[in-house]
Every structure is written in structure tokens, then in C-alpha cells.
N, C-alpha and C positions, 0 to 999 in steps of 0.2 A: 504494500500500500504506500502511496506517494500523495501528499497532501503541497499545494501548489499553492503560493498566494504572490500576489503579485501586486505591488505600489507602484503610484507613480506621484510625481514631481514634478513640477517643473524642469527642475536639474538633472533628477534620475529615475532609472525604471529599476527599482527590482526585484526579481523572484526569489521568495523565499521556500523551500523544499526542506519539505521533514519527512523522514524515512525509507523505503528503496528506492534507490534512483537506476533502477531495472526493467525492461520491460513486462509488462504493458503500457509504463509511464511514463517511459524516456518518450514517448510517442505524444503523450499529451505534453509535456513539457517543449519537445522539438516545432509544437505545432503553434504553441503561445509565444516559444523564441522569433518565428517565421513569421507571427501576425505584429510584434513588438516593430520588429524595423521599420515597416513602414512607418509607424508613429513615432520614432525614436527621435527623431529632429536635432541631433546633436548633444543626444542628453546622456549621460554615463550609465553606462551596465552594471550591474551586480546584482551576483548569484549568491545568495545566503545559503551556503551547507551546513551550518553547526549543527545542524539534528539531523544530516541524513547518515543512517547508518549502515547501507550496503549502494555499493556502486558496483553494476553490473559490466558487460563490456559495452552493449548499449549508449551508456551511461558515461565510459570512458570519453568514446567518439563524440558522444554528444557535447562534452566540459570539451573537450580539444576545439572542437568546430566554433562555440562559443567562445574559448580561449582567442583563437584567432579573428575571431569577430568583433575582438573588443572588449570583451567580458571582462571585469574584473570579481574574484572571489575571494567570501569571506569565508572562515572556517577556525573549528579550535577543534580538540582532541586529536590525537595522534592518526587515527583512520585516515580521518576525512588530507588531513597534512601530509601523509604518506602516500595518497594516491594521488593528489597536486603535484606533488614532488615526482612519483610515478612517473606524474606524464608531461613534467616539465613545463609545469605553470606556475611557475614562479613568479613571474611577471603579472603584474596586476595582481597579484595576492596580498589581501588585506588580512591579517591573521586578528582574532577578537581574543581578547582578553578576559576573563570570566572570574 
């Protein structure tokens, strides 16, 4: 289960995700990231993971594709940091303090 919420700002848009980032819901996330750009107008990406607890390979492809998109992610616990690191998203990684 994949719970999705999604703000916006003036400044920025972003999704916040608690729980597997696996399919069947890399799909609905892929689908909300694809409707965001058109609307994005300049404004900053971020992906809140602090509460997702399994990333699938789905899941990997999907943080890459957004990574390069612009994305930036927030994240704490070692999981979620490990598979950033993983896949070499360093860059634009905002790490939260708890």
C-alpha cells in the first residue's frame, strides 16, 4: 500500500509517499509525476520518503527518472538513504533531521 499526497505552492510541488513505493503504485505515482509538469511552471520538486518503507525496482526507475527530472528528495532512516545513495542521488538530496 502506497499512500500519495501531494502540495502545492506557489514555489513548490511536492509528493509526499508513505509506504511501498512498489508496484501497483509506482504507476499511480508515475502518473501524478506526468500530470505535475505541465503545471510545474518553474517551481521546485520534492519527493518526501521519510515513511516509505520498501522500494521496489519499479520504484528505483521511477526516483532515477524523477532524479533527473529535477527532483529533489527528502529522506531520514538509513533504508530510504541507502537506496539514494544506491542509485546515486545525491544530488538534490535534502536529508530531515528528526
Amino acid at each position: 500500500m502506497l499512500k500519495i499526497t501531494i502540495t502545492e505552492t506557489p514555489e513548490e510541488l511536492r509528493w509526499i509517499l508513505q509506504g511501498r513505493l512498489a508496484e501497483p503504485w509506482v504507476t499511480e505515482v508515475k502518473t501524478s509525476w506526468k500530470d505535475a509538469r505541465r503545471t510545474r511552471e518553474g517551481r521546485r520538486c520534492m519527493v518526501d520518503l521519510t515513511n516509505v518503507t520498501c522500494v521496489g525496482k519499479g520504484g528505483e526507475e521511477l526516483l532515477q527518472s524523477m532524479s533527473n527530472e529535477g527532483a529533489q528528495f527528502i529522506a531520514s532512516g538509513f533504508y530510504i538513504k541507502d537506496v539514494l545513495e544506491e542509485l546515486s542521488l545525491q544530488r538534490g538530496f535534502a536529508e530531515v533531521l528528526l
